[in-house]
Each structure stands twice: as structure tokens, then as C-alpha cells.
N, C-alpha and C positions, 0 to 999 in steps of 0.2 A: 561714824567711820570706824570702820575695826582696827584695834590698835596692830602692830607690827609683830611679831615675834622675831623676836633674833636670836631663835634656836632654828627658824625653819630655813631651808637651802635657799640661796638666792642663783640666780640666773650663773652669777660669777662662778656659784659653787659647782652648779652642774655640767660645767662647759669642761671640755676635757683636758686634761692635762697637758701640759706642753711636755716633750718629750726629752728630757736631758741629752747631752752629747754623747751622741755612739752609744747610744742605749739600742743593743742590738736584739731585742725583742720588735723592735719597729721597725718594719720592713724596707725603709730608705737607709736607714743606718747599717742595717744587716748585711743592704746593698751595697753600700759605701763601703765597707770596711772590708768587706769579700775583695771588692774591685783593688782598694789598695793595700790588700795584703797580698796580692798579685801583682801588681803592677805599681806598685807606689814604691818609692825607696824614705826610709827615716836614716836621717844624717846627724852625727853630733859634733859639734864644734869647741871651740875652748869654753871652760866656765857654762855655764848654763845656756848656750848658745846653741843653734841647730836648726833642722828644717822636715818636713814631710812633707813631700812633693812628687807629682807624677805626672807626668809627660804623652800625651798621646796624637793624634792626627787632626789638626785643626777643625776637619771636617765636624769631629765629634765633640767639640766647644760647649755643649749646649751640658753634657755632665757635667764638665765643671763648672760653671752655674751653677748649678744645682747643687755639688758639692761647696760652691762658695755659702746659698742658703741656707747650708743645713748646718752650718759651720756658727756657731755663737763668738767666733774667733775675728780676728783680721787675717783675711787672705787674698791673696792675690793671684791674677792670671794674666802670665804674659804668652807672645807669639813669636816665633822664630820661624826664619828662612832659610834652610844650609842643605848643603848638599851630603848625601848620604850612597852606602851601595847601591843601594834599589830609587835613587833616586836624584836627579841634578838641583831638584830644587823642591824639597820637604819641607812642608809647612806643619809646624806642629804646634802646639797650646799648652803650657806647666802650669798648674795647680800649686800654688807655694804656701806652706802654713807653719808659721816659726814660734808660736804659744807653746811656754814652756809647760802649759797645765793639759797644753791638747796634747802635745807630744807624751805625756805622762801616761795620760789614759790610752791612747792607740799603742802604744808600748806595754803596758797591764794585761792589754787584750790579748796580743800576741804579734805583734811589729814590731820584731827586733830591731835593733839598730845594726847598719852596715847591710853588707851580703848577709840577703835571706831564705833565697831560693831553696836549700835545702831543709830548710828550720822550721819554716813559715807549717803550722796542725790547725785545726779548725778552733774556733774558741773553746774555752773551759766553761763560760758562763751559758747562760739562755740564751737562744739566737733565735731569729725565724729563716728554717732553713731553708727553703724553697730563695729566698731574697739573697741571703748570704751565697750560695752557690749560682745563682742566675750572674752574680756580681763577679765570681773568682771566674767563669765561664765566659764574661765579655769580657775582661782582662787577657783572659791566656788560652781561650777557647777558640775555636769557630764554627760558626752553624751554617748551612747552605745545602747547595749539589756538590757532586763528585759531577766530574767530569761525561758519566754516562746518562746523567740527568735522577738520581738515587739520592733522596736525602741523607744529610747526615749531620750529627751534633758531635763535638771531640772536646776535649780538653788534654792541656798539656803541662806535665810539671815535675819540676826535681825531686817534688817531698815525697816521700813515701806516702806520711800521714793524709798528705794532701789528696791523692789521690785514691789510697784507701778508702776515704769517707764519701769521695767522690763515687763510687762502685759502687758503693755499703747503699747510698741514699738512691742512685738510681735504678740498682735492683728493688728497691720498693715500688717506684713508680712504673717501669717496665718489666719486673719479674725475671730480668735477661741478668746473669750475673759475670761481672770481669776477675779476673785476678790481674791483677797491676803488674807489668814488669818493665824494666830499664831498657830500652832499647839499647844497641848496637852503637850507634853513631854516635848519639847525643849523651849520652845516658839518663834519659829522661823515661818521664814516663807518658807514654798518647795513651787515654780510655776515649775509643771512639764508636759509636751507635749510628745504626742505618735504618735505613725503611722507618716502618712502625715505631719502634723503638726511637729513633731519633725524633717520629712526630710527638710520640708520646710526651717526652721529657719535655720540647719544647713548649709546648700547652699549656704542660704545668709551673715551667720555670715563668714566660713570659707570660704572664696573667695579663690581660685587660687593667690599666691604669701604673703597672708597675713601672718601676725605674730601668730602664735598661738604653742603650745605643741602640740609638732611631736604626740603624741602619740591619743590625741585626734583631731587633724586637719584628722590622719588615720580614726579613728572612726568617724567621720563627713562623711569622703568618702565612706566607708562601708557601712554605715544606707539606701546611697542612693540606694543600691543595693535590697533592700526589695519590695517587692513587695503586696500587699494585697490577700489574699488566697479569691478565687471564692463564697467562701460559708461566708464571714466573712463579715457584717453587715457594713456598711458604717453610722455612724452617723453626721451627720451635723454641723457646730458649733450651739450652744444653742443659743437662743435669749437671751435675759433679759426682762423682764416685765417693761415697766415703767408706770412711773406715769400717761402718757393719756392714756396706754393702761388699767390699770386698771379702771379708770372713763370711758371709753368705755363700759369695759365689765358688770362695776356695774350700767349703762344706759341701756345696752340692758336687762342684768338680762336671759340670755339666751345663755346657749354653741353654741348652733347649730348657732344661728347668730350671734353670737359676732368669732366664729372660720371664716365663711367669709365674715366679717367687719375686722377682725386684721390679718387674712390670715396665722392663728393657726390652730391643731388640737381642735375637739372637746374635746376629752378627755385632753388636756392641759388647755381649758379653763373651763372646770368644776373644773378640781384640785385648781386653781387661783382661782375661782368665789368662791369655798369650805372655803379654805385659807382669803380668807379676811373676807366672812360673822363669821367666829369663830373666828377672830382676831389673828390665829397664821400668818399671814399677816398684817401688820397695812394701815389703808384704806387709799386712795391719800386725799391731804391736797385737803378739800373745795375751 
């Protein structure tokens, strides 16, 4: 019988590692931590006391599970019946986790404690960002139709940062790019994607086997079934004007040639050329 070696791998050795807590390279955790850095609130209490808990519509129970498995902690889930605006009788599900070591680390990450809404940036560390975002997008997002039967994906949020990076990562995947601003009403910020663009993103966010809300991981699968109607206008994503492109066009001083020099419409560069000489444009720095 050949003797053993115990330098070579054993079974034990080659099986894969277990994944520490909120190790946000691995795509549940990445998930996790998106969803409640969105929608979870971290609370601190006297002395070392406190909680990180999140609240959502019973129907969707089955996350927190999941978040209780992924939890190396003691947590618990309880279920409530109360009446709310939009509802006589809301059944909802809290996720409750009070580990002073968990709460350490979701805090490190970027879960401040108290009101976060306007605080809350994407992490500092490694993440897997497709998961991390799929996560902050079933928290404060929604995916489905518009009322005319028009796919669409949105997200909504106070942070600047938040939604900065939101724009930043989906112009990678649809090429269509936002600039973030406050609305009116709420002063919030909605980044919301239609057509294509909305299928695109959802494809890639809800992958085959990912973490997500059954109910919106369906509506991801749905949207993809749409199709473009024959007669309905294909628009391209928008450029943005920059800065050499506008010292281009205030050098030529001229639509027709400056449209094939910057490889624009004429009638876009008349509106830009219009736009800067009355200064509702301000002109590229000298």
C-alpha cells in the first residue's frame, strides 16, 4: 500500500472556501448589503446595545431567509399586521440582527448609523457590482411597464453618490448615459431606463440563479419579451457636448461644417452654436 503524504491536498483542502461575513466579492453578500444599505436602518442603543433591521412586505419573506442564512449571527424574523396610508391591513416581515461584531462590520462598510438616506456611497472595498446594484435596485427601485405597456427599470435616491454610480455602471452596460438631478417635489433623485435599455440592464442585473425578489427577478423576465413596434422611432443614446466639442464648433462658427467635423446633425449644432453665443450655455474655458 503506498504510504500517505501529508503535503499533498486532501479533499478538505480543495473544497472551497466558506465565505466570511459581507464579504462583498461574493455575490449574495454584495446582494445583501446593496438591499440594506437601501432599505435597512442600523440603530444604536445605550452601551454596546443596537440593531440592523429591515422591514419589507410579507409577500417577500423568502429574502429574509436568506438573509437569516447568510447571517453567521442570531437573527430573527418577525410579522406584523397594521394599518398604514395605502393600506387598512399591511402585513409586513422585519429582519432583526443585534451582533455587536455584525453591526461593526456593516458599519465599516458603509451603514451609517441613524438617517442615511443622504450619506449612504457605494462601498470603498471590492464588491461584485452587477449583485451590489441588482440589491440597492430591489430595495428603492422598480422594474416592470409604464402604463402604455413600455418597459422600464428606475431607481430612486437621496445620495448623490448613490446614484452617480448608479448612471456611471449603467452607461457601461446600455451605452445610454444620465446625469442625476433632484427632482422638484421630493428632492430626490429617479435614474429611469426604457425600451432596450431598460431590457438591457435587467439581463444583466438579474442573472439566472441570482438573489433577487421573486417577484421582480419575474418582471426582469417579462420586459424581455417586448418587442419594438415597426412604426416606433428608434432613438440612439444622446451624446453629450463637451468641452472641445464646443471650441470646435465656436472655431468653425458654422452648422453645416462643424455637423461633419464633430459628426452631428446640422440642426443640433445650430441649437449648441445658438446656446452658447446668448449664454444660456456657458462658453469652454479659454
Amino acid at each position: 500500500m503506498a504510504e500517505h503524504d501529508p503535503s499533498a491536498p486532501t479533499l478538505f483542502d480543495l473544497a472551497a472556501p466558506t465565505p466570511s461575513f459581507m464579504d462583498l466579492e461574493t455575490p449574495d453578500y454584495a446582494y445583501m448589503f446593496g438591499f440594506l444599505q437601501a432599505d435597512g436602518h442600523l440603530a444604536q442603543g445605550p452601551g454596546r446595545k443596537g440593531k440592523l433591521s429591515v422591514e419589507i412586505n410579507a409577500r417577500d419573506m423568502h429574502l429574509l431567509h436568506e438573509f437569516q442564512r447568510l447571517t453567521p449571527y442570531y437573527s430573527s424574523i418577525r410579522e406584523r399586521v397594521r394599518t398604514t396610508n395605502f393600506a387598512e391591513q399591511h402585513h409586513s416581515a422585519t429582519w432583526t440582527l443585534c451582533s455587536l461584531e455584525a453591526r461593526t462590520i456593516v458599519n465599516q462598510l458603509g451603514i451609517p448609523y441613524g438617517k442615511k438616506s443622504r450619506a449612504v456611497r457605494p462601498p470603498r472595498v471590492e464588491f461584485s457590482r452587477p449583485d451590489y446594484i441588482r440589491g440597492v435596485i430591489d430595495a428603492d427601485g422598480s422594474l416592470g411597464w409604464t402604463a402604455d405597456g413600455i418597459p422600464f427599470l428606475s431607481f430612486t435616491s437621496a445620495s448623490t453618490a448613490m446614484a452617480a454610480y448608479v448612471c456611471h455602471y449603467a452607461k457601461k452596460i446600455t451605452g445610454s448615459e444620465r446625469i442625476p438631478s433632484r427632482n422638484a417635489r421630493d428632492q430626490v433623485y429617479v435614474v429611469t431606463y426604457f425600451k432596450e435599455q431598460a431590457q438591457q440592464l435587467a439581463k444583466h442585473l438579474y442573472y439566472p440563479g441570482s438573489l433577487a425578489l421573486e417577484h421582480k427577478k419575474a418582471n426582469a423576465a417579462a420586459i424581455q419579451t417586448w418587442v419594438r413596434p415597426a412604426n416606433m422611432r428608434f432613438a440612439p443614446p444622446r451624446r453629450r457636448w463637451t468641452e472641445s466639442d464646443d471650441c470646435e464648433l465656436l472655431r468653425l462658427n458654422d452648422p453645416a461644417a462643424a455637423a461633419i467635423a464633430l459628426d452631428r446633425t446640422e440642426q443640433s449644432c445650430a441649437m449648441r452654436l445658438w446656446r452658447l453665443r446668448t449664454g444660456q450655455t456657458p462658453s469652454p474655458a479659454e
